[in-house]
Backbone as CSV, one residue per row, in Angstrom:
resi,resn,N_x,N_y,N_z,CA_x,CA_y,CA_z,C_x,C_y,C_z
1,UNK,115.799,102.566,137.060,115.642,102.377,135.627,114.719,101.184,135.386
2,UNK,113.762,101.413,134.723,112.828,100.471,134.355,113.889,99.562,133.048
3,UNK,112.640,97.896,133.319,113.911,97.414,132.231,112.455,97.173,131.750
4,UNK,111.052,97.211,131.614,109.821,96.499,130.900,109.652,97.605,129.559
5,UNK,109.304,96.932,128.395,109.129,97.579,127.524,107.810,98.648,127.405
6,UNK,107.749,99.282,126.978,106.579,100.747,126.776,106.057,101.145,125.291
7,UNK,104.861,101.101,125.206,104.882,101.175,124.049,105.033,102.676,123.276
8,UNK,105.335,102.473,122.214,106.016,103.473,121.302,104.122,104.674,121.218
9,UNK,104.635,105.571,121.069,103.688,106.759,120.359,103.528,106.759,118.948
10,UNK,102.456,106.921,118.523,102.124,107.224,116.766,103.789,108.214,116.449
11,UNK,103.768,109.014,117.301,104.325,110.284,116.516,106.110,109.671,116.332
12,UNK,106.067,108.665,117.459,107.644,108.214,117.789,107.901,107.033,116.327
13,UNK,106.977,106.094,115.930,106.926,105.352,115.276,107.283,106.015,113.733
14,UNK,106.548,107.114,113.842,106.427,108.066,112.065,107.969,108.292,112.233
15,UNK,108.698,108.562,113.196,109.896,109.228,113.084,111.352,108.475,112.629
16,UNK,111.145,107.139,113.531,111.773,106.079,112.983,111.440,105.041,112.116
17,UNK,110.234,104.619,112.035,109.885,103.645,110.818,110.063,104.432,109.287
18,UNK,110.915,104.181,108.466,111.337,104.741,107.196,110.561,103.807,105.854
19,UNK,109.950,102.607,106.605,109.114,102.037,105.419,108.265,100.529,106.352
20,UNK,107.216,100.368,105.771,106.727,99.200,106.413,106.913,98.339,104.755
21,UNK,106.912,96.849,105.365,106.934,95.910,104.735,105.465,94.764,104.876
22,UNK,105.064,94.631,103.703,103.635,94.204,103.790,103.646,92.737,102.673
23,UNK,103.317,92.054,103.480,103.666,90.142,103.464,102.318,89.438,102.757
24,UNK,102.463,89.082,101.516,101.323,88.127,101.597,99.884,89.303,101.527
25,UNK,99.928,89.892,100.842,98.569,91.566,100.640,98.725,92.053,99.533
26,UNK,98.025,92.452,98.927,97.516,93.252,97.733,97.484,94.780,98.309
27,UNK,97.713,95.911,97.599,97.035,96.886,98.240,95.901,97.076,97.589
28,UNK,95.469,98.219,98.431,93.383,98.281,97.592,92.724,98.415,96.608
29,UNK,93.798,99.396,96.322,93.642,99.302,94.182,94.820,98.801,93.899
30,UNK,94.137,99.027,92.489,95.807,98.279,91.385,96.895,99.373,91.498
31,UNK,97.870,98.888,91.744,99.076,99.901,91.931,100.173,99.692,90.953
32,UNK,101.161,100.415,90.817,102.628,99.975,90.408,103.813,100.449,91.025
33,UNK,104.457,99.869,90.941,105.906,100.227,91.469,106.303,101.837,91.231
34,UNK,106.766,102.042,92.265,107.237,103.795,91.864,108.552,104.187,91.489
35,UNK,109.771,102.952,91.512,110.401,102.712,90.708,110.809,101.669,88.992
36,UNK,110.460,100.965,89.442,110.538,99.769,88.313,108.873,100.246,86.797
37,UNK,108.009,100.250,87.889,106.422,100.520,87.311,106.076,99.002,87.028
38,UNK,106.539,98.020,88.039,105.966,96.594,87.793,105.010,96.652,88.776
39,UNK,103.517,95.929,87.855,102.159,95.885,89.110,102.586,95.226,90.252
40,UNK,101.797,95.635,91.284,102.240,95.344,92.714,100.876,94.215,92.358
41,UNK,101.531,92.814,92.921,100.375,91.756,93.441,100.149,91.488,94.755
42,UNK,101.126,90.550,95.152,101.318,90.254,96.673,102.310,90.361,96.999
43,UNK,102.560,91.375,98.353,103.567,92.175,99.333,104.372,92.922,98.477
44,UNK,104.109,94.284,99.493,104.999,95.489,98.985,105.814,95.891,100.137
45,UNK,106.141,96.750,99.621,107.089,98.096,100.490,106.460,99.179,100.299
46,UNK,106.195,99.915,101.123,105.319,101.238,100.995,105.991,102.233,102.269
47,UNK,106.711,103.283,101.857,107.388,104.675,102.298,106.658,104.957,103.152
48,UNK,107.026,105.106,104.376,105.894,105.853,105.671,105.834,107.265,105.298
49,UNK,106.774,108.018,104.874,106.422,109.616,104.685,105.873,109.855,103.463
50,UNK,106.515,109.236,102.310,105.718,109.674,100.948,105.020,108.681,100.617
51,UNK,104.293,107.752,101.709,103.376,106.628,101.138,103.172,105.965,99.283
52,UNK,104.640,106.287,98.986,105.095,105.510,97.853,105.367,104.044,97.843
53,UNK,104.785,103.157,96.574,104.482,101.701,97.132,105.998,101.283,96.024
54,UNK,106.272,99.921,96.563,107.285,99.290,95.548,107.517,98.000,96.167
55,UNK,107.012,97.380,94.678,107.109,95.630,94.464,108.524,95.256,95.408
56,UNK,109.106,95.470,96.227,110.111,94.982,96.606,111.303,95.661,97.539
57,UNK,111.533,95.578,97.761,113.356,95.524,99.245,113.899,96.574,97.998
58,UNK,114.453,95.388,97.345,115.663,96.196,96.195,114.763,97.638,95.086
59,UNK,113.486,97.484,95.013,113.458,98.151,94.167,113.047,100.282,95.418
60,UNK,112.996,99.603,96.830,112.818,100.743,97.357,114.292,101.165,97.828
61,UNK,115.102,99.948,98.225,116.820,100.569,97.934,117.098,101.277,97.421
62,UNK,116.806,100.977,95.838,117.314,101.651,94.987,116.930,103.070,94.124
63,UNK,116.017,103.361,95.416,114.977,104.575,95.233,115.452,105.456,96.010
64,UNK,115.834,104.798,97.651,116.876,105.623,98.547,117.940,106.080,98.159
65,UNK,118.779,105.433,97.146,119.986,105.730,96.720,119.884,106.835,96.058
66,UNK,119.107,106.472,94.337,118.880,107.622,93.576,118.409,108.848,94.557
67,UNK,117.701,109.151,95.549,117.303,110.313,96.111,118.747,111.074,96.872
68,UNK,119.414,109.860,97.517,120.607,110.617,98.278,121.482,111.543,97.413
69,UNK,121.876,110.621,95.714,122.808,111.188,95.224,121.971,112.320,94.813
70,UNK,120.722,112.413,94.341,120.389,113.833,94.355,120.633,114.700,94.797
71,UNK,120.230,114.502,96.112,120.509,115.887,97.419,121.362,116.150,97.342
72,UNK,122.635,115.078,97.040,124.098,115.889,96.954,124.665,116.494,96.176
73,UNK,123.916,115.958,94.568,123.932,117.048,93.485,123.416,117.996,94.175
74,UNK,122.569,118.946,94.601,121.869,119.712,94.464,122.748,120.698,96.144
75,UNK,122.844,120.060,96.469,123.676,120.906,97.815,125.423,121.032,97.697
């Protein structure tokens, strides 16, 4: 058993990274929040699958949430 680390694959990264967090950046155009709709200035949160941006931690929390209780309405 190897104990040295290996690096991850594009495809392995898409599967587990559920959002990157971006420090101290603007994104390229003017954006807004995809919950709140407050302009994004410096550092977001931006969704790896639906590349949806949001001013913040709590405001993409609370985007996960609203989506879960959906699904469970709906199933």
């Amino acid at each position: 058993m190897s104990t040295s680390p290996t690096p991850a694959s594009t495809n392995e990264l898409r599967r587990w990274a559920r959002f990157v967090l971006v420090n101290d950046r603007a994104p390229r155009v003017s954006a807004d929040c995809a919950l709140c709709g407050n302009e994004i200035e410096n550092g977001y949160v931006r969704e790896s699958r639906t590349r949806l941006l949001y001013c913040a931690t709590q405001c993409y929390a609370g985007h996960a949430v609203a989506i879960e209780k959906q699904q469970r309405r709906v199933s």
